[in-house]
MARRO-446383 format. One record per residue (C-alpha): z, x negated, y negated; residue in three letters; residue number from 1. Coordinates in Angstrom, 1 decimal, m for minus. Layout:
! residues N
+--------+--------+--------+-----+-----+
:     c3 :     c1 :     c2 : res :   n :
+--------+--------+--------+-----+-----+
:      Z :      X :      Y : ALA : NUM :
...
+--------+--------+--------+-----+-----+
! end
This chain:
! residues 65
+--------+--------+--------+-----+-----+
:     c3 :     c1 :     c2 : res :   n :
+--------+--------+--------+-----+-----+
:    0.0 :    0.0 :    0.0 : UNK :   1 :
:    0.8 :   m3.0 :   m2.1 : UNK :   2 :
:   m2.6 :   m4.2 :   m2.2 : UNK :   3 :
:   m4.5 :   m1.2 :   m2.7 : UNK :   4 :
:   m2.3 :   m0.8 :   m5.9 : UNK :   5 :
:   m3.3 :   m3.9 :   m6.9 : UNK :   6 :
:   m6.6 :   m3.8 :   m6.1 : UNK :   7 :
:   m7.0 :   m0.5 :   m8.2 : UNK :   8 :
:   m5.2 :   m2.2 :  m10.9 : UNK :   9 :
:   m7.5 :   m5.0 :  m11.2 : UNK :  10 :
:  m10.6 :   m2.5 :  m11.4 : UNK :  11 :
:   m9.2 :   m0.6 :  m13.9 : UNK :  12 :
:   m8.5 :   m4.0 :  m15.8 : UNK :  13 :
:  m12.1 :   m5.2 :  m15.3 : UNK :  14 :
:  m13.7 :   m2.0 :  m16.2 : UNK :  15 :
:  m11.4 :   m1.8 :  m19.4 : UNK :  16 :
:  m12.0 :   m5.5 :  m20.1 : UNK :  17 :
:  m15.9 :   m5.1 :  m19.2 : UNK :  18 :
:  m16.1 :   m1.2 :  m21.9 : UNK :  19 :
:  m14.1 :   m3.9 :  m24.6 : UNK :  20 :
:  m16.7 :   m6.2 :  m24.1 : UNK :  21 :
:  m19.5 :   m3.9 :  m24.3 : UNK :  22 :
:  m17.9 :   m3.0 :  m27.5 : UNK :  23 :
:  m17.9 :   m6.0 :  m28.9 : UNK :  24 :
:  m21.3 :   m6.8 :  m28.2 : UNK :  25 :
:  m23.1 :   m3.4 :  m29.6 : UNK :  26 :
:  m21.0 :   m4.0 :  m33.1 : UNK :  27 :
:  m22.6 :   m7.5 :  m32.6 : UNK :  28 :
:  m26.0 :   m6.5 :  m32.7 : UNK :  29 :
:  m25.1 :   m3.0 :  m33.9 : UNK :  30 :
:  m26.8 :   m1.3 :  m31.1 : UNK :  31 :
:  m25.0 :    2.0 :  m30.6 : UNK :  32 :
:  m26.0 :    3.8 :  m27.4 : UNK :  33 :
:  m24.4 :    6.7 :  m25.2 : UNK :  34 :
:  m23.3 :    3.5 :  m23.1 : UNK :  35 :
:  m21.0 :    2.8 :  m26.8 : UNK :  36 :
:  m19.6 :    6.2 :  m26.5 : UNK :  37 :
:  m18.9 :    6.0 :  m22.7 : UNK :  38 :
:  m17.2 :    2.5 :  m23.5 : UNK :  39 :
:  m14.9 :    3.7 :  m26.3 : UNK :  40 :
:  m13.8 :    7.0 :  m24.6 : UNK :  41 :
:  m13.3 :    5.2 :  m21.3 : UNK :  42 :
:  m11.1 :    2.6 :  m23.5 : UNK :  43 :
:   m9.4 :    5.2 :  m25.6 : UNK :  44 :
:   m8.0 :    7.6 :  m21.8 : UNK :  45 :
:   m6.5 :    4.2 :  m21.2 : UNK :  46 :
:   m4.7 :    3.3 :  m24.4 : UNK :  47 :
:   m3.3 :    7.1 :  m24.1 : UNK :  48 :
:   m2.0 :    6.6 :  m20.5 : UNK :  49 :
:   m0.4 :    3.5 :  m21.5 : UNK :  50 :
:    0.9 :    5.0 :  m24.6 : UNK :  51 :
:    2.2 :    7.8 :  m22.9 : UNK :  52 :
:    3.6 :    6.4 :  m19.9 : UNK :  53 :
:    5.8 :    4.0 :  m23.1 : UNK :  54 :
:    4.1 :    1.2 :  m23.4 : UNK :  55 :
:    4.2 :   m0.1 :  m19.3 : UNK :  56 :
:    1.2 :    0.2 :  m16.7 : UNK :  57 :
:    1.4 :    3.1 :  m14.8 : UNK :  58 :
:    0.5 :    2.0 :  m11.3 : UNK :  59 :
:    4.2 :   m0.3 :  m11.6 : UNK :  60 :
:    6.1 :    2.9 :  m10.9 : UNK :  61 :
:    4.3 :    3.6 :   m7.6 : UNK :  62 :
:    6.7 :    2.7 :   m4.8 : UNK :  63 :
:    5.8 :   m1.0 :   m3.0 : UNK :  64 :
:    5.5 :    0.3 :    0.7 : UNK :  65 :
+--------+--------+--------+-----+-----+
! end
């Protein structure tokens, strides 16, 4: 159980880290696309969750075993 919680954890980090990216980039060469849109609501679900769940990941309350 362990690893599957980590291995969700690390795709939702990669996908976040990958949308921040993307973000980055279209402000770069100001290229805003339905992919820009996709990438900032994708990023703003997961600033609420973390906001809401007070500032900690989620997945850390799931039980180890």
């Amino acid at each position: 159980m362990l690893t599957l919680i980590k291995a969700l954890h690390t795709l939702v980090f990669v996908v976040t880290f990958g949308a921040i990216l993307f973000l980055l980039y279209s402000g770069i060469v100001n290229a805003i696309t339905r992919w820009t849109t996709i990438a900032f609501i994708l990023i703003s679900v997961e600033v609420i969750i973390y906001i809401s769940n007070g500032f900690k990941c989620p997945l850390i309350s799931l039980p180890p075993g």
